[in-house]
C-alpha positions in Angstrom: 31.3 4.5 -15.0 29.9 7.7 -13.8 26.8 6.7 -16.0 26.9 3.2 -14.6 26.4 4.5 -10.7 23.8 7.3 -11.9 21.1 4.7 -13.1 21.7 2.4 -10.7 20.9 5.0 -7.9 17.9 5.8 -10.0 16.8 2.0 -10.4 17.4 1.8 -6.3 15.6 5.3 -6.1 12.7 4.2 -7.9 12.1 0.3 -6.1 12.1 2.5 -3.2 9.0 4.8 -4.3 7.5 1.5 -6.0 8.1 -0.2 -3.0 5.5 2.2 -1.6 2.7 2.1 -4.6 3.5 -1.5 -4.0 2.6 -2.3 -0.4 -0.6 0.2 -1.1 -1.4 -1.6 -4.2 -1.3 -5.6 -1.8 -4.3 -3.5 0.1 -5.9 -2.9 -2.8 -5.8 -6.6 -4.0 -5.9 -8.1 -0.6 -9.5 -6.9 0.0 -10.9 -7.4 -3.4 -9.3 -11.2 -3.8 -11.6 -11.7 -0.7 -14.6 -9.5 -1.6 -14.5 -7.9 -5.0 -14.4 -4.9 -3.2 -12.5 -1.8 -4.4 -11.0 0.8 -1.7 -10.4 3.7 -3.0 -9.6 5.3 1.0 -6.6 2.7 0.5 -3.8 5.7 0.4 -6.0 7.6 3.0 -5.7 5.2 5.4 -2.0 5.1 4.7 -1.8 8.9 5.6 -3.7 8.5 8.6 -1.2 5.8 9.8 1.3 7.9 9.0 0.0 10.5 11.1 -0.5 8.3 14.2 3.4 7.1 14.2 4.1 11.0 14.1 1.9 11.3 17.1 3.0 8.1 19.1 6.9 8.7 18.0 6.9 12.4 18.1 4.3 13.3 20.8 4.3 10.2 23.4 7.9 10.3 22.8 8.1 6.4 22.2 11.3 4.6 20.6 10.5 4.6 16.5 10.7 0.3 16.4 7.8 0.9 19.6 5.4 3.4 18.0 5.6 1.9 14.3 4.7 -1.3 15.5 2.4 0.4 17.9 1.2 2.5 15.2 0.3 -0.4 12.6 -2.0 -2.1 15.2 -4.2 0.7 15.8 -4.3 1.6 12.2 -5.0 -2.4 11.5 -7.7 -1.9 14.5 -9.3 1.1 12.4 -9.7 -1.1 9.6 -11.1 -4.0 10.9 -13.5 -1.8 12.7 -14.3 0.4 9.6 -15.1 -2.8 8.2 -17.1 -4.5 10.5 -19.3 -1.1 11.1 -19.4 0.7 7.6 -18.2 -1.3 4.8 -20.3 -4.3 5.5 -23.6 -2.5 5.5 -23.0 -1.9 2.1 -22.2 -5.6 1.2 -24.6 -6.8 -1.9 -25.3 -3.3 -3.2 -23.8 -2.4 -6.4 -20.4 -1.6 -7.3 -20.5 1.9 -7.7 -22.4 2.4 -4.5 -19.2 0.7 -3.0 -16.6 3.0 -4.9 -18.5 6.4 -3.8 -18.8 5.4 -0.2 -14.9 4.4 -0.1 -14.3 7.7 -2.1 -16.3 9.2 0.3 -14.6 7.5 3.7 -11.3 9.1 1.5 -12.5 12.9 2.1 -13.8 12.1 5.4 -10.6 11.0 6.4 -8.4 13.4 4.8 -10.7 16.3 6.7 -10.4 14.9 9.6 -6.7 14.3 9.5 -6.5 18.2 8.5 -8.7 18.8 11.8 -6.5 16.7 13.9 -3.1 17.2 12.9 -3.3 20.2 10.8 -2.7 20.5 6.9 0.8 21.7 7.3 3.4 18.7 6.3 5.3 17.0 9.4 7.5 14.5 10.1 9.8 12.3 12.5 13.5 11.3 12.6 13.6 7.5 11.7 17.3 5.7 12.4 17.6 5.6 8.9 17.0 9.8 8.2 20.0 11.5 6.7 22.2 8.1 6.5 23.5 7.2 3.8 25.5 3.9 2.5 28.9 4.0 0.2 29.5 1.2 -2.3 32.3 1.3 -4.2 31.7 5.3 -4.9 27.8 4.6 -5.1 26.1 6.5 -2.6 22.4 5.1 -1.5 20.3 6.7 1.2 19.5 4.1 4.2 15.9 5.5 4.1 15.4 4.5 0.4 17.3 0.8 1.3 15.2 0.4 4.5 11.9 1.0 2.1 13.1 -1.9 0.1 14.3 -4.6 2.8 11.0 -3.2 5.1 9.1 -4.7 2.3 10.3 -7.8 1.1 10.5 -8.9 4.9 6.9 -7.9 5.0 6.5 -10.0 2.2 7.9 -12.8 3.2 6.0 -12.8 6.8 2.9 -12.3 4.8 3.8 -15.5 2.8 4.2 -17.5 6.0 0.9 -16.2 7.3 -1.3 -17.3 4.8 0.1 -20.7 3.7 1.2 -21.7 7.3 -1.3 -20.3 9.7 -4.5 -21.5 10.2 -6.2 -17.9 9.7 -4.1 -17.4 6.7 -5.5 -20.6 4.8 -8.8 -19.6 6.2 -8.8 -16.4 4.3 -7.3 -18.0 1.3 -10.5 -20.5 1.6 -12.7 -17.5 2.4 -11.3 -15.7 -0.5 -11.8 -18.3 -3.4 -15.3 -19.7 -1.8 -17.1 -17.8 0.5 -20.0 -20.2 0.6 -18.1 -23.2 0.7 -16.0 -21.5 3.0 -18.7 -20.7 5.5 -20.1 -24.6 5.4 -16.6 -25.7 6.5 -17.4 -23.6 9.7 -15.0 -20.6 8.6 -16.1 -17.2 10.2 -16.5 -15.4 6.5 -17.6 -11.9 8.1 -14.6 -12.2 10.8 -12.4 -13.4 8.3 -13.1 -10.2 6.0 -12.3 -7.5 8.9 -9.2 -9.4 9.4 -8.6 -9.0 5.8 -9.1 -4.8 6.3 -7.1 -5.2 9.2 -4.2 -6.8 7.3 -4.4 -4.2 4.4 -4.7 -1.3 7.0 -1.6 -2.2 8.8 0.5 -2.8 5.4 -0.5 0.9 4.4 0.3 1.9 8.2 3.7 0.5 6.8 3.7 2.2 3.7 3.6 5.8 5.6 6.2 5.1 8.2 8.2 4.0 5.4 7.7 6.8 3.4 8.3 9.1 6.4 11.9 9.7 6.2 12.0 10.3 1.7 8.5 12.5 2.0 7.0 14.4 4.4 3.5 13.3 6.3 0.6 15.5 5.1 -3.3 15.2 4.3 -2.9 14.8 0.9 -0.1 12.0 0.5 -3.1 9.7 0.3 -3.1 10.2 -3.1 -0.7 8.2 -3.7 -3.3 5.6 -3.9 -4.0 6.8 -7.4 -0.7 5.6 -8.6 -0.7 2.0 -6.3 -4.3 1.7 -8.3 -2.2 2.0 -11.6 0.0 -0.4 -10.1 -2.0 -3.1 -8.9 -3.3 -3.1 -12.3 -0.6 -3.1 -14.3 0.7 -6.2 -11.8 -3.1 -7.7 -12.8 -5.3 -6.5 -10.3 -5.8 -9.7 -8.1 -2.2 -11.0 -8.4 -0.3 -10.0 -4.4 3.5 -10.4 -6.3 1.6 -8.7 -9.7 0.9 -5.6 -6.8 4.6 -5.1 -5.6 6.2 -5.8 -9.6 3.8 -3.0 -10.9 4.7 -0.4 -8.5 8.3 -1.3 -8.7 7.9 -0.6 -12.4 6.1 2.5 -11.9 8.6 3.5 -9.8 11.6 3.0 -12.1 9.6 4.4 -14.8 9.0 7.8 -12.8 12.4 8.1 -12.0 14.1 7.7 -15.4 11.1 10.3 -16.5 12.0 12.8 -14.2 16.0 12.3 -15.2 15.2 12.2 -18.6 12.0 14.1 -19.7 11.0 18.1 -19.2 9.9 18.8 -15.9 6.2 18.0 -14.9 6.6 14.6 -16.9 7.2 12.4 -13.9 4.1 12.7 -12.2 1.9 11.3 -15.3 4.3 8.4 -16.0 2.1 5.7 -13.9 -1.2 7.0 -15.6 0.8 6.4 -19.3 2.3 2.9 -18.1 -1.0 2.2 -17.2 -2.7 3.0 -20.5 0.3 1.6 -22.1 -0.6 -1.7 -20.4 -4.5 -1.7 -21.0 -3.4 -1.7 -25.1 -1.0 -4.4 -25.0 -2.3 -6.9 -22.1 -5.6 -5.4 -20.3 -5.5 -8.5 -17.9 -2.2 -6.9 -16.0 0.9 -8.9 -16.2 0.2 -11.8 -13.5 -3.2 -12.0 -14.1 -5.3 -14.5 -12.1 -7.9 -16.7 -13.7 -10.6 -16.5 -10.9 -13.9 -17.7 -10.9 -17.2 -16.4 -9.8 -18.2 -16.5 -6.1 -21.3 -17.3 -4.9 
């Protein structure tokens, strides 16, 4: 029995931390389905949210509901901008120019984050810090269970946007056709910062969520290296492939580190992923998509 409650803590414990490689992963996929585009400042941008809920919550002294939310609409603001003003310029040239400038936006960000806030770690109480739940002898940590309802409610309000909003089925057009998307009258340029604001303000998530398991520093960005594993594990283009690969690399990482030697656990994702590229290259929910004029 004792056995019993020990994985299932670690199965919880771990869709808590894939929860998170998850929600940065749906950036990852959100902006290539619409561009092709891969954003490697993905976990950067998480880290700077993260940073401006510490400063709203703990500095301006705002209500943690009040600064979150306030905190994922400048982050989503950010994005659209960084978008509209940088990424765009680069539009057309080849891929690898895109994946050194977003590499390159990643350092920028993390050095400025370092300047700002300092490169010590920080943090803020959340309602949810130092709780924990009792179920039948099972003891979970609210913070871990509020990572994993936080994202399937953000999954189901992202659900409703894009199949019953107008701009949701406008980036769903925009994403599958650009050019027959822009002769329908659909703003394709608009649509895309939209898009980065989206992805911005689910990695704004990400960081608040993470807040109360792991403390806020410049380099939790990196994360984003084991979201990329993720989203491609979940078939890098599928939005419920995204969230299923980084709860699997969660699980995975915490049965390692209960399991295997120390210093195992951190290269589990990179071994999943490799593991995956032998046996089904195309991810798990791969999409068939077709090439974009």
């Amino acid at each position: 029995m004792e056995d019993a409650a020990r994985i299932l803590q670690l199965v919880v414990n771990g869709a808590a931390s894939g929860c998170i490689y998850g929600l940065i992963a749906l950036g990852f996929v959100l902006i290539y389905k619409a561009t092709e585009l891969v954003n490697f400042a993905q976990g950067d941008i998480m880290m700077l949210g993260g940073f401006v809920a510490f400063s709203l919550i703990t500095h301006f002294h705002l209500p943690y509901w009040v600064g979150g939310l306030l905190a994922i609409v400048i982050t989503a603001a950010f994005g659209y901008v960084l978008d509209a003003f940088v990424i765009r310029r680069v539009i057309g040239q080849p891929q690898f120019a895109v994946v050194m400038l977003t590499l390159g936006l990643g350092f920028i960000f993390r050095a400025a984050a370092g300047i700002t806030w300092g490169y010590d770690s920080v943090g803020f109480d959340t309602p949810f810090t130092n709780k924990t739940v009792n179920i039948h002898g099972l003891v979970l940590g609210e913070d871990n269970l509020s990572i994993i309802v936080g994202t399937v409610l953000l999954c189901g309000v992202l659900y409703l946007f894009f199949s019953k909003t107008r701009v949701g089925v406008a980036m769903q057009a925009a994403s599958q056709n650009q050019l027959a998307a822009y002769y329908m009258g659909i703003p394709v340029r608009t649509i895309f910062s939209l898009i980065w604001a989206i992805s911005a303000g689910v990695a704004c998530l990400a960081g608040i969520l993470l807040s109360p398991v792991s403390m806020i520093d410049v380099n939790m960005g990196f994360l984003g290296i084991k979201a990329f594993a993720a989203a491609v594990i979940g078939g890098f283009g599928s939005i419920p492939g995204s969230l299923i690969g980084g709860v699997i690399v969660g699980i995975v990482e915490q049965f390692a580190g209960y399991k295997l030697p120390a210093g195992f656990q951190e290269v589990t994702s990179n071994v999943v992923l490799l593991l995956m590229l032998f046996i089904r290259p195309q991810g798990l929910f791969a999409e068939r998509m077709g090439k974009r004029v």
